[in-house]
Structures are given as structure tokens and as C-alpha cells.
C-alpha positions in Angstrom: 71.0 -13.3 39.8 71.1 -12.6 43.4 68.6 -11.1 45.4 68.4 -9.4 49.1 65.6 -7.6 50.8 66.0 -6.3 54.0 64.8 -3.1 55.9 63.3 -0.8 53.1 66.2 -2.2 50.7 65.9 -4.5 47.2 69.3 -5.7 45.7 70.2 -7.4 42.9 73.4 -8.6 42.0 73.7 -9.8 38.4 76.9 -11.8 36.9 78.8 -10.8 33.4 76.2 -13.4 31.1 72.9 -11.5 33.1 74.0 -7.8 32.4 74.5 -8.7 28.8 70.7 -10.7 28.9 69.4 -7.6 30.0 71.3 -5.2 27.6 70.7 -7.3 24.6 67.0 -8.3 25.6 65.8 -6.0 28.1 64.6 -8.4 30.7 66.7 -11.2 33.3 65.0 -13.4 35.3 64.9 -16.2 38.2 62.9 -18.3 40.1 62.5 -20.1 43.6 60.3 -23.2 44.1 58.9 -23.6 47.3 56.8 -26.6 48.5 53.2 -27.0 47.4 54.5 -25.9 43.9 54.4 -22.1 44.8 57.3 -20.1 43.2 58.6 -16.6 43.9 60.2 -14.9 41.1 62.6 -12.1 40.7 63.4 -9.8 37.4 64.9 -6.9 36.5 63.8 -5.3 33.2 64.9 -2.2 30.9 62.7 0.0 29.7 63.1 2.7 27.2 60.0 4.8 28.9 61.6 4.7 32.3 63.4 7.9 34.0 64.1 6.4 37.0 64.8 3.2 38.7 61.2 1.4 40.4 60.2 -1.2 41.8 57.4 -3.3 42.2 55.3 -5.9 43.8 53.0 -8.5 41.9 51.9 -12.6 41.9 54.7 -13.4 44.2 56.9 -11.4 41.6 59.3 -8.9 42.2 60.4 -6.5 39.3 63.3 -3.8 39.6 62.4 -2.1 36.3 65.6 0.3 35.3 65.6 3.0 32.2 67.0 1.2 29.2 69.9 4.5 28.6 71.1 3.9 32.3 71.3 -0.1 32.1 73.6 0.7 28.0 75.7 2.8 30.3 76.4 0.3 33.3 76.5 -2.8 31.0 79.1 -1.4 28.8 81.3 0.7 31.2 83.3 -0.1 34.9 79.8 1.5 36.4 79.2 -1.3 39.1 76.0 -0.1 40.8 72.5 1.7 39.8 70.4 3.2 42.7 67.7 4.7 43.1 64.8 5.4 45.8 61.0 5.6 45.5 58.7 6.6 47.8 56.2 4.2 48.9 52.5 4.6 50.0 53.1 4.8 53.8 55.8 7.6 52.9 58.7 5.5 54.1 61.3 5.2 51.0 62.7 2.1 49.3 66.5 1.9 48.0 66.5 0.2 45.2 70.5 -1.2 44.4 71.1 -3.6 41.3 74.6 -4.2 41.2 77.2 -6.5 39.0 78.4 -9.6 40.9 82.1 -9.3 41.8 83.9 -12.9 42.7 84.7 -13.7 46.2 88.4 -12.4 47.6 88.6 -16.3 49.0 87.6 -19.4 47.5 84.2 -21.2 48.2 83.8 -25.0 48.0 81.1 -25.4 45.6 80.2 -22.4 43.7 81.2 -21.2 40.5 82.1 -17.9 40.3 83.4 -18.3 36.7 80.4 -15.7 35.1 81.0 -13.1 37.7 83.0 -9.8 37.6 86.6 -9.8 38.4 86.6 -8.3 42.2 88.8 -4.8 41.9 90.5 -5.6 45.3 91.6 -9.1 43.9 95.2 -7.6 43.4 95.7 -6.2 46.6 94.2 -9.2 48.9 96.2 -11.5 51.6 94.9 -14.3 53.0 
């Protein structure tokens, strides 16, 4: 699972194995040590009593928590993205994108790209 924050923004990109982790058991996760054996963690989960996408902010944890009908949908279909926005305290808004992981156009030395989604432009690409 990938991650990016950036300017009001949380994405997650998840490859073919995660999306079926979190269809089958409701819940994907990662982690990233840092030195002084502090860790920041990242999750998406599926919820049966969610409406909309959220998320949220907690022991150096970050959860993108998606209703459980909407991630059946996506994991089982050519859906590639849910979105959704939620207002935060200040008023500003967050986007919230968790999207499956498409493999490069071009090769990269050193990174397997075997678990992730076909890309749909693959057909169509010169190098």
C-alpha cells in the first residue's frame, strides 16, 4: 500500500492482493520505522456502519475508513478510485482518494510490480 499526503489530500493506492485483504477481512495495513523505534502506520478499513468515506488521525496512525458496500463494489468491478471529502474542524475540506495500483507504462529497476493492476493505457503506449 502506498500512501501520499499533500495539501488537504490523503491517497492510497492498494495493489490486486490488498483490495482482496480488505474485501475478505475488512482491514489492510502498513507500517514505517523511523529511528528511535517510532513507527507511523497507515490503514484502510471497511465498515458495514459507514455511509461515507473518513478519515482520521490517531497514535501516529492514519485510517481511511470506507463503507463496507462501496469497497464489495470497487474490489469486484473495473471501479479504480473511491473519493470522498470531509470537512475538517478549521472548515477547510480533506479529499480523501483510495485508489487500485496500476503498473508503470515503463519498467523500473528494482520494483516489482507483479501484484499490481494491469495499467489500461498499457496497449496504447510507445516508448
Amino acid at each position: 500500500m502506498k500512501l501520499r499526503i499533500k495539501d488537504n489530500s490523503v491517497r492510497m493506492r492498494l495493489t490486486r492482493g490488498e483490495v482482496e485483504a480488505l474485501r475478505q477481512n475488512g482491514i489492510v495495513a502498513a507500517i514505517t520505522g523511523f529511528p528511535g523505534g517510532r513507527s507511523f502506520q497507515y490503514r484502510v478499513e471497511s465498515s458495514p456502519a459507514s455511509v461515507k468515506l473518513a478519515a482520521f488521525f490517531s497514535d501516529n496512525t492514519v485510517t481511511v475508513r470506507l463503507p463496507e458496500t462501496a469497497v464489495l463494489a470497487w474490489a469486484t468491478t473495473e471501479q479504480v478510485s473511491l473519493h470522498g471529502e470531509q470537512v475538517l474542524d478549521d472548515g477547510d475540506t480533506l479529499q480523501i482518494l483510495v485508489e487500485k495500483d496500476f503498473a508503470c507504462l515503463t519498467q523500473r529497476e528494482d520494483e516489482d510490480e507483479s501484484d499490481m493492476y494491469p495499467h489500461p493505457d498499457a496497449g496504447n503506449y510507445n516508448c
